[in-house]
C-alpha positions in Angstrom: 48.3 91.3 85.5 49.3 94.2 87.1 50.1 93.1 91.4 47.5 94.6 94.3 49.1 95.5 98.1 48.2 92.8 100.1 46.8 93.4 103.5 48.2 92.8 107.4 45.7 89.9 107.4 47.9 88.3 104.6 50.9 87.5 106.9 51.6 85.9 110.0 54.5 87.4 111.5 55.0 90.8 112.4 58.6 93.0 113.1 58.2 96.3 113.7 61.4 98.7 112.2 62.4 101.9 112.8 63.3 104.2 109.3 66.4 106.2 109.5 67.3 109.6 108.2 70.1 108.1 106.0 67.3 105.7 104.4 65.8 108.8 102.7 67.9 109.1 98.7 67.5 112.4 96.6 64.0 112.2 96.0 62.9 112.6 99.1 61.3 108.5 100.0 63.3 105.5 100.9 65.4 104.0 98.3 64.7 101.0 97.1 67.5 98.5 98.6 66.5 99.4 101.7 63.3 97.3 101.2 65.8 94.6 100.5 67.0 95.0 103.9 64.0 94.8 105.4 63.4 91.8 103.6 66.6 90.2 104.9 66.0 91.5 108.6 62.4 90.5 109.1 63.2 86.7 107.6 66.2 86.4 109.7 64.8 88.2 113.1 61.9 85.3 112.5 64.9 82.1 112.4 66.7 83.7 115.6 63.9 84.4 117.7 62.7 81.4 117.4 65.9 79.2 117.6 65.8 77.8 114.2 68.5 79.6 112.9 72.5 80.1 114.6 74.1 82.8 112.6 77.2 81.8 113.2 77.3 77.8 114.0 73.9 76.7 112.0 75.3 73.3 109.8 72.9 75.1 107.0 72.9 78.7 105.5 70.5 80.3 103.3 71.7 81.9 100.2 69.7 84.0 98.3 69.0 82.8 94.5 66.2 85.4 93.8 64.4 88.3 94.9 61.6 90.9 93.7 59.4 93.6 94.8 56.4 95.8 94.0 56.0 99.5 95.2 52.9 100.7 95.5 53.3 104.1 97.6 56.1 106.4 99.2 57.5 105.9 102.6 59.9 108.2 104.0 61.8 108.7 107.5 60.5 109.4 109.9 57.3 106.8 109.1 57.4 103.7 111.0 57.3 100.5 109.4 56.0 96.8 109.9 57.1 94.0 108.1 55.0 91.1 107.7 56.0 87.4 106.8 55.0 84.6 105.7 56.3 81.7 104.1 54.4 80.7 100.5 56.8 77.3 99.6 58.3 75.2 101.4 60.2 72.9 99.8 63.3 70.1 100.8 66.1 72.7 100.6 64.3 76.1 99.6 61.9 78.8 100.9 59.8 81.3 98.8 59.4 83.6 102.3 57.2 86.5 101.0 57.1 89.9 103.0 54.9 93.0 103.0 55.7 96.5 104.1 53.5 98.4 106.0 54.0 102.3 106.5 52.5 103.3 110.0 49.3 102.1 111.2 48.0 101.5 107.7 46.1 98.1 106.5 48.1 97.8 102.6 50.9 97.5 101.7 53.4 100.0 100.7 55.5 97.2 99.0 55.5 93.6 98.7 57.8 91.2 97.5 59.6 87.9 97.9 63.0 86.0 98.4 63.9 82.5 97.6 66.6 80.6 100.3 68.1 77.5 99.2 69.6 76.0 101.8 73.1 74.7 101.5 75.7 73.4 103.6 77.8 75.8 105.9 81.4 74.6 104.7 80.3 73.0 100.9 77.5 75.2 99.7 76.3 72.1 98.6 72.1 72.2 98.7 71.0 71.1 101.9 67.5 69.0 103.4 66.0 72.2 105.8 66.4 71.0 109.5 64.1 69.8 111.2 63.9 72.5 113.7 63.8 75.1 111.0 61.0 73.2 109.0 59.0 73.1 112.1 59.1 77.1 112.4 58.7 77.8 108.8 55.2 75.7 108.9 54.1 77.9 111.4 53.9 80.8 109.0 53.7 79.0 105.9 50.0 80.2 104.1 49.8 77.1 101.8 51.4 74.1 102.8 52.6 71.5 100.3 
């Protein structure tokens, strides 16, 4: 089944980002790890902001274990972009966050995609339970809790 952009509606949170004349490759659009980046920025902006998340002194880290994305039209600096978030399972160590890139003011998405976290222990890498803390913020954009 071939995937269809998602809407603004779709997420819950909401980081605006600023594209960069370096983001631009050869063909004229931004390349596609750049989306990755976005990815990365808007989940990790969303752990910070709202204290769930010390980048530095946290007892848990997420690791990513797998990542994807659709493209459905160009963006290219100097657009704007929004990156919306939610978080679609939520599970005792792991997070399937998914995110949706918006170019401009527009309603679809340019690009959607998702990561999965597991959570593991800073100084083991041994899985981890999600903190409390952390769980608390993640059901506050989570679309379908289980």
């Amino acid at each position: 089944m071939k995937p269809q952009a998602s809407t603004r509606s779709d997420y819950k949170h909401f980081l605006p980002i600023t594209t960069r004349w370096m983001d631009n490759d050869a063909y004229g659009h931004v390349n596609n790890v750049v989306y990755y980046s976005w990815f990365d920025t808007v989940v990790n902006q969303f752990l910070v902001v709202n204290d769930a998340l010390d980048i530095e002194h946290s007892p848990v880290i997420g690791l990513v274990i797998e990542t994807q994305c659709n493209y459905f039209a160009s963006i290219a600096f100097p657009d704007s972009v929004t990156a919306g978030l939610r978080v679609a399972k939520l599970g005792n160590s792991s997070v399937r966050y998914e995110v949706g890139i918006f170019r401009n003011d527009e309603d679809n998405a340019s690009a959607q995609g998702h990561f999965v976290h597991v959570y593991v222990d800073r100084d083991t890498r041994k899985p981890s339970s999600i903190p409390d803390r952390m769980r608390t913020v993640l059901q506050l954009i989570q679309t379908d809790p289980s």
